[in-house]
N, C-alpha and C positions, 0 to 999 in steps of 0.2 A: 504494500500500500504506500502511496507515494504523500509526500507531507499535506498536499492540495487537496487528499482524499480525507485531512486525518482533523478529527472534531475536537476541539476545547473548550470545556465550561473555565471562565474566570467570576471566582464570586472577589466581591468588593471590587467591582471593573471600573466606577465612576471616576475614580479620581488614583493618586498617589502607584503606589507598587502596580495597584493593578491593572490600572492604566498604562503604566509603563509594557506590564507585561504583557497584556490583550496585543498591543501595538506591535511589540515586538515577534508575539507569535504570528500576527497577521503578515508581517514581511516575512516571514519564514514560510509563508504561505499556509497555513492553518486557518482554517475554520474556525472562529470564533463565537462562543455563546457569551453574553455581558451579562451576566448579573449583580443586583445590586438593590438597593431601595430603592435611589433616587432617580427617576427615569429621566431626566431631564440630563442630569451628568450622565446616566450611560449613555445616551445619544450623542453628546460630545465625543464620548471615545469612539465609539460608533462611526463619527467623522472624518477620527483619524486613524481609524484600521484601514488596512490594503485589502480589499477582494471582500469574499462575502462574510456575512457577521448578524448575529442575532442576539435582542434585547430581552431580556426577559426581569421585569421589576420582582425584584424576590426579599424577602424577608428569611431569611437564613436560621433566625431563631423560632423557625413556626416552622413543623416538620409538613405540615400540607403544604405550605407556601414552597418549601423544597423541594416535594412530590411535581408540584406542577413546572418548578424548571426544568428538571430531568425528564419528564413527560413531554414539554413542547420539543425538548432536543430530542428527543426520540422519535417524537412525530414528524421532525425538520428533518434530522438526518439518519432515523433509523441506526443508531450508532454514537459511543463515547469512547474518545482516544484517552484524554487527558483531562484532570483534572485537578484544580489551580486553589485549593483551599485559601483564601489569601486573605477573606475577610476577617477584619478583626478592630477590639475599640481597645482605648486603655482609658485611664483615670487618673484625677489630677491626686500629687502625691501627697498623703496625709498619714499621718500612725497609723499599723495596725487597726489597734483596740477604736479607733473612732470610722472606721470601712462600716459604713449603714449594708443593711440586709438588701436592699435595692439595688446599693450599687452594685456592690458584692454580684448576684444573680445576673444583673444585666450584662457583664463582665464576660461571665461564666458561660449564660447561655448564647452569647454571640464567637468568642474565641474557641471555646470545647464544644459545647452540646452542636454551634452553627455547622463546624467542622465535622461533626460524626454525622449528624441527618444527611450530609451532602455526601459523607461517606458510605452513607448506608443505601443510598439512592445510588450511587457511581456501582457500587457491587452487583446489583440487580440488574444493571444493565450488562456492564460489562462478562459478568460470568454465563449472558446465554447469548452473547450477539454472535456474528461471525466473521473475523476470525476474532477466536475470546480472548478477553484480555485486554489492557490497559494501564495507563499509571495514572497514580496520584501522587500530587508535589504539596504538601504541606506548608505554608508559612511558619516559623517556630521565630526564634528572635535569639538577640544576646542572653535575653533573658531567662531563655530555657538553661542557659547555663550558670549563668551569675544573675541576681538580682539586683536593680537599683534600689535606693533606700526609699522606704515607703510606695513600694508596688506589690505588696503584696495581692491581690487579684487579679493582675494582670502578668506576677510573674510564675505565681500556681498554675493560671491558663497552659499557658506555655511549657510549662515544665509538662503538665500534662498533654499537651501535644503531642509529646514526644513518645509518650506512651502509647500513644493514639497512631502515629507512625511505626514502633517498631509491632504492635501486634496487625497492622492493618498488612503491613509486609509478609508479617507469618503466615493471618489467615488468605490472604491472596495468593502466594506461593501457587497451588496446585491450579489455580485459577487462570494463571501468566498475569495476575496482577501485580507490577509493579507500585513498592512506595514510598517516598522520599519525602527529608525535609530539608528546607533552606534555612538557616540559622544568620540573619541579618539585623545588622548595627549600621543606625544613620545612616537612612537612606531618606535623601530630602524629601519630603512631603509634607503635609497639615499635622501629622504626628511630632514632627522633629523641630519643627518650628520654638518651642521653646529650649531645646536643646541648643540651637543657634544663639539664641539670647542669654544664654546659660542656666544650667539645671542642677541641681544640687548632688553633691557628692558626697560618697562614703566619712569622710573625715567631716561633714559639714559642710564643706565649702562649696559655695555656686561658680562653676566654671561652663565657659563655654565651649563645647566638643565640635572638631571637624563634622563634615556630613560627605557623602555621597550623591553621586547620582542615582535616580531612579531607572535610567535606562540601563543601569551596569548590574541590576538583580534581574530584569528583563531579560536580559542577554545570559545570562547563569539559566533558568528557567529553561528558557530557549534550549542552551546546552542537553539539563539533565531532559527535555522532553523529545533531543533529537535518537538518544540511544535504544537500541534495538529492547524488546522486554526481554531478554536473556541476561541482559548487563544494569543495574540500579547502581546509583548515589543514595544511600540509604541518609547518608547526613555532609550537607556543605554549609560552610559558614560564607559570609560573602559581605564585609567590612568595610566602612571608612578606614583607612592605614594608621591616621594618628589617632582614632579615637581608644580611651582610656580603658581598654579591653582585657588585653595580656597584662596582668598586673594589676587590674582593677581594685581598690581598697588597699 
């Protein structure tokens, strides 16, 4: 199957990573599904994909709302190559013990639970299409490995991602589902924005950290989504160079 033949959902497609990445799959010639809440921002990306590309307004944390992405990409192309987990929220930093139950949940159920209904829909498809099989790329962050101070729900998320990756890998195995995560630090977008202006550090102190571009985890994505399903990147990190990583606290 040749890449012009081969379908990708991208959730969080409106803006930031996954704009970057929608776009960059589209020059690689990929099929593009955009999802997202905001319809208005996925039709922006929509504008600047190459070739053909479809909209789907989705709500991530509502399993019917997921049902019906994965159902219209079924209906459009009979088929799912790839899929691009990317949506995800974080929250402004505050102690522990003062994280409300609200925010807590909306956290949870947009970065994990959003992540497994999309996963749980890509399995259904992909273990009876033909030929079977497919991958999924996970978004995971610095964070799955080190925490910033005062994130804890968005750095639980993440860590549990990862979990969410290494059994999605095992149980896909027999399936030729491939599945990987991306482990990404500043990468410029509405996210990093106050990282630019500087964000608080392990010791206390508010520093300002380099950033990245967005097209340079697009192009990583691209990579792990051009390999054959025999060969996986089970985990890439994919970095600002100077940000306060290797060594962090």
């Amino acid at each position: 199957m040749t890449a012009n033949n081969k379908i990708a959902i991208v959730t969080g497609a409106g803006s930031g990573i996954g704009r970057a990445t929608a776009i960059a799959l589209s020059e690689a010639e990929w099929t593009v599904v955009l999802a997202g809440r905001r319809e208005e921002q996925l039709l922006k990306t929509a504008s600047l994909c190459k070739g053909a590309n479809l909209t789907v307004t989705t709500d991530i944390t509502d399993p019917e709302s997921v049902h019906h992405l994965f159902q219209q990409t079924k209906n459009a192309y009979g088929r799912l190559d790839l899929l691009f987990n990317n949506a995800g929220i974080s929250t402004a930093a505050k102690p522990l013990e003062e994280t409300g139950r609200e925010e807590w949940q909306r956290v949870i159920d947009t970065n994990l639970s959003g992540a497994f209904w999309c996963t749980q829909e890509a399995f259904k498809l992909m273990k009876h299409q033909t030929p079977i099989g497919g991958r999924i790329i996970n978004n995971g962050s610095i964070s799955a490995h080190v925490p910033r101070p005062m994130s804890a729900p968005y750095t639980v998320s993440k860590h549990a991602i990862t979990g969410l990756t290494r059994s999605t890998s095992l149980d896909g195995r027999e399936f030729n589902i491939a599945c990987g995560q991306i482990d990404i630090g500043n990468a410029a977008s509405e996210m990093t924005q106050k990282i630019e202006k500087g964000i608080l550090q392990a010791d206390g102190s508010e520093k300002i950290e380099p950033t990245m571009s967005v097209e340079d985890v697009g192009r990583t994505v691209v990579y792990m989504a051009s390999l054959p399903l025999n060969t996986n990147v089970p985990f890439i990190t994919v970095m600002a160079n100077q940000m306060p990583y290797i060594g962090r606290g």
